[in-house]
C-alpha positions as CSV (number, residue, x, y, z in Angstrom):
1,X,95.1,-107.3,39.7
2,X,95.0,-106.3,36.1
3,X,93.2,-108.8,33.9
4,X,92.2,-109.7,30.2
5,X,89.9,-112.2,28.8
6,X,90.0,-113.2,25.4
7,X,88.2,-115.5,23.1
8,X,90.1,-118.2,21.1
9,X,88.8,-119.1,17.8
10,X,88.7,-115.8,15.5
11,X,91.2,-113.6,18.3
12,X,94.3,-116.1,19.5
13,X,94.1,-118.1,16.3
14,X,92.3,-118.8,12.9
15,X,88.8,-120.0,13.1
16,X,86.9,-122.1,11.2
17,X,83.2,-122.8,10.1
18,X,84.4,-126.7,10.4
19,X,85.6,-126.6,14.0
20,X,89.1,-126.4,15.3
21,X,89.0,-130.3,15.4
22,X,92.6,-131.0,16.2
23,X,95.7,-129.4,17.5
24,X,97.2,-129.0,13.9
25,X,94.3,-127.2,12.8
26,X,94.9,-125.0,16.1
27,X,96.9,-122.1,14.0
28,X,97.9,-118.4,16.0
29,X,97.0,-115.4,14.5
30,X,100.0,-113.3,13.5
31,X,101.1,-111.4,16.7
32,X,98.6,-112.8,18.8
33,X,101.2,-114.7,20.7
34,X,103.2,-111.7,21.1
35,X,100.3,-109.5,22.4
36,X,99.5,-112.2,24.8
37,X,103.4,-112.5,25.6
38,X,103.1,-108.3,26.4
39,X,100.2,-108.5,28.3
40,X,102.2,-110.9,30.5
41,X,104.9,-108.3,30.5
42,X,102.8,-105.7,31.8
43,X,101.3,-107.9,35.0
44,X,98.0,-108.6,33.1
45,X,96.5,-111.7,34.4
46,X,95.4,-113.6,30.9
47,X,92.5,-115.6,30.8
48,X,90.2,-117.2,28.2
49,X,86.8,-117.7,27.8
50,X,85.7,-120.3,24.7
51,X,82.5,-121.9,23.4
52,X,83.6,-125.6,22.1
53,X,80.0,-126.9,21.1
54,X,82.4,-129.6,18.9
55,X,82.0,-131.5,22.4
56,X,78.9,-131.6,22.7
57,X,78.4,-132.0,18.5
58,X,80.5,-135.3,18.6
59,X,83.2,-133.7,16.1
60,X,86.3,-133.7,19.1
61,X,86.0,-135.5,22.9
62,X,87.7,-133.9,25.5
63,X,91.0,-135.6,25.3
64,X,91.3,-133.7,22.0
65,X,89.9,-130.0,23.2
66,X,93.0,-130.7,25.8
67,X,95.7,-131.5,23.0
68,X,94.6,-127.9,21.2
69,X,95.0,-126.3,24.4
70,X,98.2,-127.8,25.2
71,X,99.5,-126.6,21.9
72,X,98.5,-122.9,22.6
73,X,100.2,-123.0,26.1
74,X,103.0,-123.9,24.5
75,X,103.4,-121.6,21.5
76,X,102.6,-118.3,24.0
77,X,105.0,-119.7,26.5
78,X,107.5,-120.1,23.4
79,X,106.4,-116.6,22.7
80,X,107.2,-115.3,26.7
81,X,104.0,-115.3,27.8
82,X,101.5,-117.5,29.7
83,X,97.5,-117.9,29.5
84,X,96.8,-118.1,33.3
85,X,93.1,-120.2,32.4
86,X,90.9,-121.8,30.3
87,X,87.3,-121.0,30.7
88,X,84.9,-123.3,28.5
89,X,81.6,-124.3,27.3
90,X,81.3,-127.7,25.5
91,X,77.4,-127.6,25.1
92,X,75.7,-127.1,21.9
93,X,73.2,-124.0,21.7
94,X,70.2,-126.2,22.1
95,X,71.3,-127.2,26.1
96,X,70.6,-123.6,27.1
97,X,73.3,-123.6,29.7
98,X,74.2,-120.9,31.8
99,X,77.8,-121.2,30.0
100,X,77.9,-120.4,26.9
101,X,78.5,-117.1,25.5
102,X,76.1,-114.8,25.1
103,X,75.0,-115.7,28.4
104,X,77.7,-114.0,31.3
105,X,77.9,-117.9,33.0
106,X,81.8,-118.0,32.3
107,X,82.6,-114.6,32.9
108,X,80.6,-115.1,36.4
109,X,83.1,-118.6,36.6
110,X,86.3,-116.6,36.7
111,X,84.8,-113.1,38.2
112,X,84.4,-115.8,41.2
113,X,87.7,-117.7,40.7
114,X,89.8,-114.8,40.6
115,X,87.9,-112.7,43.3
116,X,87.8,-110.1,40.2
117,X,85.0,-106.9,39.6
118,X,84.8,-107.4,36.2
119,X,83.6,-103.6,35.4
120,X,85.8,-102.4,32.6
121,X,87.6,-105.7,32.5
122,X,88.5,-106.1,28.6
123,X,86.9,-108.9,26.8
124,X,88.3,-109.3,23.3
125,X,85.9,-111.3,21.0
126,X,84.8,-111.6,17.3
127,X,81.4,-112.0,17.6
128,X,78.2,-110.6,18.9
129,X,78.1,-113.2,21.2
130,X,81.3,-112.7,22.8
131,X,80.8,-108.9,23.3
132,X,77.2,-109.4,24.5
133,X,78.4,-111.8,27.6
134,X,80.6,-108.9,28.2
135,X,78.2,-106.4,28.5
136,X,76.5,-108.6,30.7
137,X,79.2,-109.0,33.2
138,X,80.1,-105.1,33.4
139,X,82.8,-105.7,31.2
140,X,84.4,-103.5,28.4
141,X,83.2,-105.6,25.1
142,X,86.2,-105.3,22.9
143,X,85.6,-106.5,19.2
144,X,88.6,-107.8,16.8
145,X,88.1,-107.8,13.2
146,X,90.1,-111.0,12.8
147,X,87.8,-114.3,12.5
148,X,84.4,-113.4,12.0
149,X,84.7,-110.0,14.0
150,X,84.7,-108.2,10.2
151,X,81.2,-109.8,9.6
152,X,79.9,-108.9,13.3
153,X,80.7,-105.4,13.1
154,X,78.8,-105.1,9.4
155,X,76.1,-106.7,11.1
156,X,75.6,-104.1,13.7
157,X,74.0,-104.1,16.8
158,X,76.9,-103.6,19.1
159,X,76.4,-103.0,23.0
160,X,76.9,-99.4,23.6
161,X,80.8,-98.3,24.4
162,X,81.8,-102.1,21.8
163,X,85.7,-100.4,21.1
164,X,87.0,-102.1,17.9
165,X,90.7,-102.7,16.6
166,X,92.2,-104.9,13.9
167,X,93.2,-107.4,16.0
168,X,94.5,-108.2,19.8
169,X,98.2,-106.7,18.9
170,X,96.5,-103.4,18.2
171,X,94.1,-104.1,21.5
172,X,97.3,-104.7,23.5
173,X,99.3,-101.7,22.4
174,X,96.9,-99.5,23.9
175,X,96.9,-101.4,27.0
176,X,100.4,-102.6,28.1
């Protein structure tokens, strides 16, 4: 089984300071749908792994996190492609769950739900916290420039082998 995570906010669509509050602030990337739609095409198993501390933080209840995801099912199934899970983390930083990104607690979620090794499993993210769960797991952190992944990599302080690309179209083209 070939699989992909991927972040959502800064790598599937736009991402905001203020929270992805509602599904019509839930806006796709250009050619993020299609890369996702490939990825399908080449027997990729697509799966992704979020941190929604707007939960926890009162600004959107679940009902609502459900609405924004039912609106990107549908636009990548519009597109010809299909995101296989959802893996997320409504708790704010202060909980200090096992969940939420940079901790590896979702990645460990689907390595066990889809019987995967994660080692060199892609993870595409835009920030240091999403490529340092990676690392964790045994994955291959993957940084986008989209979303804040243009601040992250000026930052610095990438785990070792971090590949970077524009954004997931030009992640996808050298995989499928």
């Amino acid at each position: 089984m070939k699989l992909i995570i991927l972040d959502r906010d800064g790598v599937i669509n736009y991402d905001s300071d203020q929270f992805i509050k509602r599904q019509e602030e839930w806006i796709p990337i250009p050619g993020s749908l299609e890369a996702i739609a490939r990825l399908c095409q080449a027997d990729y198993r697509v799966v992704v792994a979020t941190n929604q501390s707007g939960v926890a933080r009162g600004l959107f209840d679940m009902h609502t996190l459900n609405t924004i995801h039912d609106k990107m099912h549908k636009a990548v199934v519009l597109a010809g492609g299909r995101i296989d899970a959802i893996f997320f983390c409504p708790h704010a930083a202060e909980a200090n769950c096992h969940c939420r990104k940079p901790k590896a607690g979702m990645l460990e979620e689907i390595k066990v739900r889809y019987d995967a090794n994660l080692q060199g499993v892609p993870v595409v993210g835009d920030s240091l916290r999403d490529l340092e769960s990676a690392a964790k797991a045994g994955a291959q952190p993957i940084l986008v420039l989209t979303g804040k992944g243009a601040k992250t990599q000026a930052k610095g302080g990438l785990p070792e082998g971090t590949l970077i690309y524009p954004d997931l179209a030009a992640v996808v083209a050298t995989l499928a």
